[in-house]
Each structure stands twice: as structure tokens, then as C-alpha cells.
N, C-alpha and C positions, 0 to 999 in steps of 0.2 A: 203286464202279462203278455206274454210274447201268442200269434195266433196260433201257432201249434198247441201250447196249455191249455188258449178254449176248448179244446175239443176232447179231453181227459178222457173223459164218461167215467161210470163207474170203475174202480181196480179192487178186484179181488185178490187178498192176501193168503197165502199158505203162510198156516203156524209153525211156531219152534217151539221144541218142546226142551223141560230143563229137568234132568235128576236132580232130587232133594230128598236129603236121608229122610224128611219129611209126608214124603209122598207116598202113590199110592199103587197098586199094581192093575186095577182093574178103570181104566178112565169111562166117561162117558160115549156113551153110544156114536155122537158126533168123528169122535178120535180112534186111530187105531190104539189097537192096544200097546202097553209097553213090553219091552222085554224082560222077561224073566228076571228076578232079581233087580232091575234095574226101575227105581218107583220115581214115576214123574209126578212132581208137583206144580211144575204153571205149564200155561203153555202161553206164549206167546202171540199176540195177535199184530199187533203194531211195532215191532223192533225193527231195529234201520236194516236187519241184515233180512226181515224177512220180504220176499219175491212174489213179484205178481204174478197170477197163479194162469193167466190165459188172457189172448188180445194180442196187439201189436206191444205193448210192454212186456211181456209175459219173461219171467226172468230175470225183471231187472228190479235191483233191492231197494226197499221204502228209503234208505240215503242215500241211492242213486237218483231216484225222481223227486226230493224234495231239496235237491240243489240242482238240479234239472228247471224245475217248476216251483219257486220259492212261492211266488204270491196263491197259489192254487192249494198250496200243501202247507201255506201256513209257516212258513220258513222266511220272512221276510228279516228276519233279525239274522241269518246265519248262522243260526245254534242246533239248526237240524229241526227234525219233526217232533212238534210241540208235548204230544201223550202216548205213553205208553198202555196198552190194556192187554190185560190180561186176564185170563182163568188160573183158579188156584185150586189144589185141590187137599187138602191138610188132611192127611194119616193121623196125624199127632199134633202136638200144640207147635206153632210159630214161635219163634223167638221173641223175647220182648225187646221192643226197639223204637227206633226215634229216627226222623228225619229235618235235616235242617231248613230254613224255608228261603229265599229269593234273595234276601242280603246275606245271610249267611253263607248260604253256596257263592255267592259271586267272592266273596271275601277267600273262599277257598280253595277257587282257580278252576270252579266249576260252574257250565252255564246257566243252571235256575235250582230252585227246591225241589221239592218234594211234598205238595199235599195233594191227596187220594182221596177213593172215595169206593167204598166194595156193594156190589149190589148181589143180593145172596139169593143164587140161583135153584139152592136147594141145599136142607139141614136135616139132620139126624135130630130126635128129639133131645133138647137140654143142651144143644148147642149153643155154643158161648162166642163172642167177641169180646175184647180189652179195653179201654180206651179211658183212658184219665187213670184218675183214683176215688177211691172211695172218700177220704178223707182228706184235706187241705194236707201237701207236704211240702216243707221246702225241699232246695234241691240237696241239702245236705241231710237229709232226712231219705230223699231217694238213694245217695249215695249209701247208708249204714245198710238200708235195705237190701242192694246188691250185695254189701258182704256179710250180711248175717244169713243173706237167703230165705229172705220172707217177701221180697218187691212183690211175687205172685198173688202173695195172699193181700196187698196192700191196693189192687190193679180193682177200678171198677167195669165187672162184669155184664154185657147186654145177652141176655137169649135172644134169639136171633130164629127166623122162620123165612121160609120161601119169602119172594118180593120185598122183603126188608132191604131200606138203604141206610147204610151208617156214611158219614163223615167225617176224614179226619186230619184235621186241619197240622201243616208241620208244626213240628216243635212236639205233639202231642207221643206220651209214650204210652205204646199200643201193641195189642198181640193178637190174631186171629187162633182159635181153637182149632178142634178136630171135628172131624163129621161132617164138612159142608162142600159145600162148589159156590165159589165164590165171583163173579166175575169182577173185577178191579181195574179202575179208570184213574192215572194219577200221572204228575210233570214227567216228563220223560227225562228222569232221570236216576241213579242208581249207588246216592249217597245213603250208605244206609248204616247205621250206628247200632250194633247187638249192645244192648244193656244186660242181659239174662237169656239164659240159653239152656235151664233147666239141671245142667250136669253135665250137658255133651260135650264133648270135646273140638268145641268152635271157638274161634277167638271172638273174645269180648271187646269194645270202641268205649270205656266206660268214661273216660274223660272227655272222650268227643262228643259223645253222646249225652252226658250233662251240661255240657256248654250249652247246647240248644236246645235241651229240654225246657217246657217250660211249665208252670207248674197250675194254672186254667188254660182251657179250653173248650172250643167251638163243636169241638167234637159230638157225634152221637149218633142216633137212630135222625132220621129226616121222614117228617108226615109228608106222604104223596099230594099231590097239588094238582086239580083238574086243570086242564088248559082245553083249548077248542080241538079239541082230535086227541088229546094225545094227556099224558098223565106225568106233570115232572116232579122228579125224582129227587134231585139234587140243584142245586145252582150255585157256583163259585165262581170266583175272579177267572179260573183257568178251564173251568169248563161246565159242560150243561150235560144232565145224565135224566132221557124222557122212556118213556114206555107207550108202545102204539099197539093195541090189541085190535088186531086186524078184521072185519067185517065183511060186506059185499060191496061197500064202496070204497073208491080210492082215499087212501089217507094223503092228504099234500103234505110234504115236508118243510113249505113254506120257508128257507133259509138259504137262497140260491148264490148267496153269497159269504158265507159263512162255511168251513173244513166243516165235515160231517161223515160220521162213520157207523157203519149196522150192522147189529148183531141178533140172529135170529135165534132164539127157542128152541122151532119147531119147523117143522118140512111146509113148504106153501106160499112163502112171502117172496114175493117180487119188486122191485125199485121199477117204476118206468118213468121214460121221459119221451118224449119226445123224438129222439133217436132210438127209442126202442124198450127192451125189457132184459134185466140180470136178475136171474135166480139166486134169492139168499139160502146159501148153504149153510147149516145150523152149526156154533161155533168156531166159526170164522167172521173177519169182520172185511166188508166191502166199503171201501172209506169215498165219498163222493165230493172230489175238489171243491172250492168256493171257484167257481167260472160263471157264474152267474144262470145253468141250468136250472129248471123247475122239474123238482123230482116228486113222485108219486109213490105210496108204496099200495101192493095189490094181495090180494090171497088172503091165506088163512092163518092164523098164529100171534104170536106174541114175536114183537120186536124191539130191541133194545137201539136208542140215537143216542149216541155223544156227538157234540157237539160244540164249537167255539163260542163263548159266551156272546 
């Protein structure tokens, strides 16, 4: 790591936001709002094209400084910044869909998979998630599915409430419902296989998308796990997803060398180090290089860390 990289600090991202016939017309209080007619459903936290939002980087895009600063941002392989996150905001059901996982993408002339992980920010009551099936199928048994138009009803369904985390590991075929805010931590990458799509008129990947389907999975709801400060969420080969519910004392983040990224709640939470103090602005996420800093977090509220495992 070159000595300009040590000296990073925290980078605060402005989001991108994406219409999806799916979406919604009224976002969270965090976001402006959309344009009329025009319904956004993610928004974007970590995509290579989104920009530092203030500092001496300020304007310049998350794949500009992770081939700037590979070892700080986790790019040490050349394939760019390792997670994508995002918030979701589902008007209507998701597609049912599949992603392939780290040898099948590489096999496809793409850099990694695809396994995720949604941590549900807030649901409507009777809100649902997708993931597996209800009953043992083969994959030729998914395929009749698709054309008869029953896969929906064949999908095993989780209710889903505020602070719920599901996982869900690639291969796994999966749908998020309506009614929720979703936040979503998963490879940064954007091979995505529509098996089912309700009627709309989107194109379906149904042979791609049975090739790496697979028919168990790891998938599911994940029980919260105390840790010294802090509450984890999830933990996979590709990432760590914690919860810091803020106090009067400093929370350490204890991973000073480890990509680390924060996503706030609510209005009050601050990062400090040593060099000083950044305000976490609530849905957005301030990603804090692996330089070897000792970071603090301060205030009031709930905060979400991802994290390299």
C-alpha cells in the first residue's frame, strides 16, 4: 500500500438510484423523492460509478479509487470493488430468480457470483420473502413449473419483520415480496437469471438459470448472534453483516485492517478516529479502507457494518 492510501479516512458515497417497473413513488425520508411517474426501486450504495461525496476525493468514482488504492479497497485481485449494497424498495413482487456462484461465473467470463444477503429495514404486515422450496424438486420438476405457471406457488415463503436477516446463498432460487425496505449486501456482481416474472413482459434466462439452480440450500432467516459491542447478523465466506445500537460510549470497530462500510438508521452516529470525526448520514454508506486506522463509532442510533470477513 502505497503512503498516500494510508491516509484514506473515511469516503462518503452519494447513491444511484434505478427505475424498476417495480418500484415505488414515495422513497424514505433519507432520499429525495422520485419523479412523478418515474418509481425507483434500489438505490445504489456501493456501485463503481457512484462518487465521493466531499474531501479531497470528492467526485471521484468508487472504480476510480479501487484501482487507485487496490489493497485499502479490497481490489487486490483486479476485479474491482468486492460488494455491492444496496436498498430495495419492492411496490410489487421481484422476479423469481437465480444466481450463479464463483465457479460458475468464472466459467462464464465473469469475475465472481453472486451470494447475498437482505437485512429488512422495514415490512408491511404479512410480508414475505422467497427462498428454496417448499417441497424437495428436481430441476426438471422446476422447469414444468415455469411452464405450467405454478413455480410461485411451489416457492418456500418467510414473513419477514423489521431487523430480520435472510441469506441466500448462489444457486438458491429466490424472490423478495412487496411491502418492505430492504437493505442488500451481496458479490458485486450483476449476473442475474429471471426464472418467473409473474406475466410481465421481461425476458426470462430459463435455461441459464436452471443450469445453476440448485435444488438445497443454505438459505434462510439467520438468529442474531451477540458479539462484545455489537450484534452479528450474518457471516459468509464474502462478507460480515453486524449491528451497533449506539449508547453513550464509543463503540470500537475493532477491524483496522479489514474494507469496512456504515450504514446508519437514524440521525446521531458518528465514525471517529483519531484524525477526527464524519457524520453518518442515514442511508448512505461511508466505506472505511483496511489502512490499518482504529475506528470508533459515537451518538445515538442504530448502525449497520459490513464487512470483509
Amino acid at each position: 500500500m502505497s503512503v498516500e492510501a494510508k491516509h484514506l479516512g473515511p469516503i462518503t458515497l452519494r447513491p444511484i438510484f434505478q427505475e424498476r417497473i417495480w418500484g415505488v413513488e414515495t422513497l424514505p425520508q433519507w432520499y429525495p423523492q422520485p419523479t412523478p411517474g418515474k418509481p425507483i426501486g434500489e438505490a445504489w450504495l456501493t456501485a463503481e460509478t457512484c462518487v465521493a461525496a466531499s474531501g479531497p476525493l470528492a467526485g471521484k468514482s468508487l472504480a476510480e479509487l479501487a484501482n487507485l488504492y487496490p489493497e485499502a479497497l479490497a481490489n487486490t485481485s483486479g476485479i474491482g470493488f468486492p460488494l455491492l449494497i444496496k436498498t430495495l424498495f419492492p411496490r410489487e413482487k421481484l422476479s423469481v430468480q437465480v444466481h450463479p456462484n464463483d465457479a460458475e461465473a468464472l466459467a462464464l467470463g465473469q469475475p465472481r457470483g453472486k451470494t447475498e444477503c437482505w437485512y429488512v429495514l422495514s415490512a408491511d404486515p404479512g410480508a414475505t420473502v422467497a427462498v428454496g422450496f417448499r417441497a424437495p424438486l428436481t430441476i426438471d420438476d422446476i422447469r414444468s413449473a415455469i411452464a405450467d405457471k405454478t413455480l410461485e406457488d411451489k416457492l418456500a415463503y418467510i414473513p419477514v419483520t423489521a431487523g430480520d436477516m435472510v441469506f441466500v446463498d448462489a444457486g438458491t432460487v429466490h424472490a423478495i415480496g412487496p411491502g418492505m425496505v430492504v437493505l442488500e449486501t451481496q458479490q458485486y456482481s450483476d449476473v442475474t437469471y429471471r426464472l418467473y416474472d409473474y406475466g410481465r413482459p421481461r425476458e426470462l434466462h430459463v435455461d441459464a438459470g436452471l443450469a445453476v439452480s440448485r435444488t438445497t440450500s443454505a438459505a434462510g432467516l439467520v438468529a442474531p448472534t451477540p458479539m462484545d459491542g455489537f450484534t452479528r447478523l450474518v457471516a459468509s465466506p464474502y462478507f460480515l453483516v453486524d449491528r451497533f445500537t449506539l449508547a453513550s460510549a464509543l463503540a470500537p470497530l475493532c477491524t483496522p485492517n479489514k474494507l469496512q462500510m456504515l450504514f446508519a438508521l437514524t440521525e446521531g452516529a458518528t465514525v471517529e478516529s483519531a484524525t477526527g470525526s464524519t457524520p453518518l448520514t442515514p442511508g448512505s454508506i461511508v466505506i472505511l479502507p483496511a489502512e490499518g486506522i482504529d475506528y470508533s463509532l459515537s451518538g445515538a442510533g442504530e448502525v449497520i457494518r459490513i464487512a470483509q470477513p
